[in-house]
N, C-alpha and C positions, 0 to 999 in steps of 0.2 A: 499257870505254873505256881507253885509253893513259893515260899518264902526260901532265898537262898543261904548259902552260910556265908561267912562271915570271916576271910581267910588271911592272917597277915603271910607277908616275906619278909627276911631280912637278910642281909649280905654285910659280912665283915672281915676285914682280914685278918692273919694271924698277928699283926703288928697292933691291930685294934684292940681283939677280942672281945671286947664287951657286945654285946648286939642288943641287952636287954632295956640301953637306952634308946632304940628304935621302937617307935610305936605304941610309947610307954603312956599306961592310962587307958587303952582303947579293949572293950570286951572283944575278944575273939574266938570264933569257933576253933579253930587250928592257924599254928604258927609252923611254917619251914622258915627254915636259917641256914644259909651256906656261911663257913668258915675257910676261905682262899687258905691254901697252902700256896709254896713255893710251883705246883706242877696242877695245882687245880684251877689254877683260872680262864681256863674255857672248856672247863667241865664243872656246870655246876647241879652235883646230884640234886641236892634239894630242889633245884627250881622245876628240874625234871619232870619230879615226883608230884610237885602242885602242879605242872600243868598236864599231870596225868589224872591227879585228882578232879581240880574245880566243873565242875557242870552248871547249867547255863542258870543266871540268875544269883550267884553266888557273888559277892563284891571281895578283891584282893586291894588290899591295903599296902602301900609300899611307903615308910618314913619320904623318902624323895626320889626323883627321877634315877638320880646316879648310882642307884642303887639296885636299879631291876636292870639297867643298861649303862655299857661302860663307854659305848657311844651312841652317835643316833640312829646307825644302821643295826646293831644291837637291839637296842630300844624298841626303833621298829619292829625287827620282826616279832617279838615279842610279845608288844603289845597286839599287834597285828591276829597272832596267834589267840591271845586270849579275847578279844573282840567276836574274834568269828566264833569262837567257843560260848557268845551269849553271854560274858562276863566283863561287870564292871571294874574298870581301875580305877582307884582312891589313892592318887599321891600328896601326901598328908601337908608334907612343906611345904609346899607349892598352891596347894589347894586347886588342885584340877581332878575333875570327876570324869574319866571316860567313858563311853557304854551307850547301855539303850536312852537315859535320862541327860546326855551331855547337850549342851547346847554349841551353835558357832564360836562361842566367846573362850571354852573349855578347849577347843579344838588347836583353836589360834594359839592361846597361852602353851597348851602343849607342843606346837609345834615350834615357836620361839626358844620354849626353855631346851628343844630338845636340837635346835641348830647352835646352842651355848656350850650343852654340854659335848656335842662334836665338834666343835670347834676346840675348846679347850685339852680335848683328849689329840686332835692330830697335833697342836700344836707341842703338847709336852712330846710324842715320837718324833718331831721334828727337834727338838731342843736335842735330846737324846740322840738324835742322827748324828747334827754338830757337835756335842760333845766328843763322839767315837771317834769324829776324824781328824778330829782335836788331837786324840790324843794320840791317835795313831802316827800322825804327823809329829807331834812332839817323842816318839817310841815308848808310849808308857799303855796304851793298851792290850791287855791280854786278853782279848773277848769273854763273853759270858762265864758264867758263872755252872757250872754242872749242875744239874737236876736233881743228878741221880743220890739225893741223898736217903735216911734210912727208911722216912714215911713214903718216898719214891720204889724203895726197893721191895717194900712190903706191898703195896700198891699193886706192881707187876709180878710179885709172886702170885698175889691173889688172882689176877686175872686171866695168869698163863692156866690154874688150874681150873679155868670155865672153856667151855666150846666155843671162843670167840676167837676169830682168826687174828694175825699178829698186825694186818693193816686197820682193823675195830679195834684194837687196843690200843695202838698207837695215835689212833685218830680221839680213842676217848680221853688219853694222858697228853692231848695236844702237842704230839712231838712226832717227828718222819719216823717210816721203816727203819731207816739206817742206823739212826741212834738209839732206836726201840731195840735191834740187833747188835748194837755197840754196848748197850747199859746190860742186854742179857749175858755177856760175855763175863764184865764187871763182875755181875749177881755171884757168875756158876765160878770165879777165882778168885771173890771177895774172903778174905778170913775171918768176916764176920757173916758168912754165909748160912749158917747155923743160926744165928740170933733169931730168937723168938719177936715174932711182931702181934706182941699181945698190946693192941693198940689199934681205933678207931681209922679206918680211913676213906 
């Protein structure tokens, strides 16, 4: 087989923005970048899109673990995914090489770092649990926070006008049928229903 490319990822969120300090210094053939919105985080196009790209022999570079996977079931299938695709992982902080050239030692580190960062990811939903019913108990909880903001409502315009049925769409903007048919109500008696979404999403 040829010589593969050479592919970074990088994931940042809208509170971050920056992403160009991920991976900074390193030649690459092509770079994807997801930018989390409010309603994209477990829909991430970019990542999509590489692992529609990479073919086998090709090495993905990730700044650190936490950043391809937001825990280790995540992580897993992920990596999992691009293994069998014949491609190497390079998570650059960590200094672990996955692939055809990893050894035992590569294996073990990743499997350590990657019971850390599940660990730390159930334990913030668990803090997050006891906060709610914190507050709930004290009457000051008003649950979540709506979705359905402007980059949310240009989102589901775009997607009502494709062939994809309303349980694909709902499932790609990570949110149930019900509130997928509760926000389309919103859109069609919104008075900013008109507003142009000349805007990226």
């Amino acid at each position: 087989m040829g010589q593969g490319k050479k592919i970074g990822y990088k994931r940042v969120s809208t509170i971050e923005q920056n992403h160009e300090s991920q991976l900074n210094g390193l030649e690459l053939d092509k770079v994807f970048a997801d930018v989390e919105t409010g309603y994209s985080t477990k829909n991430r196009h970019q990542l999509q899109l590489l692992k529609d790209y990479v073919r086998e022999d090709d090495i993905v570079f990730v700044e650190c673990m936490d950043r391809l996977g937001r825990n280790g079931y995540d992580l897993d299938e992920i990596v999992e995914f691009l293994l069998k695709k014949g491609v190497q992982i390079n998570f650059v902080r960590e200094g672990i090489v996955l692939g055809k050239k990893n050894d035992i030692m590569s294996k073990l580190a990743y499997d350590m770092m990657k019971s850390f960062i599940h660990f730390f990811s159930q334990l913030a939903k668990e803090r997050q649990r006891i906060g709610i019913e914190k507050a709930k108990k004290e009457g000051k909880y008003r649950g979540g926070k709506s979705k359905l903001d402007f980059f949310m409502q240009c989102k589901i315009k775009e997607l009502m006008q494709t062939r994809k049925t309303k349980s694909q769409i709902s499932k790609e903007l990570g949110i149930s049928r019900f509130t997928l048919y509760r926000y389309l109500e919103k859109i069609q008696h919104a008075t900013s229903e008109n507003q142009s979404c000349q805007i990226q999403v």
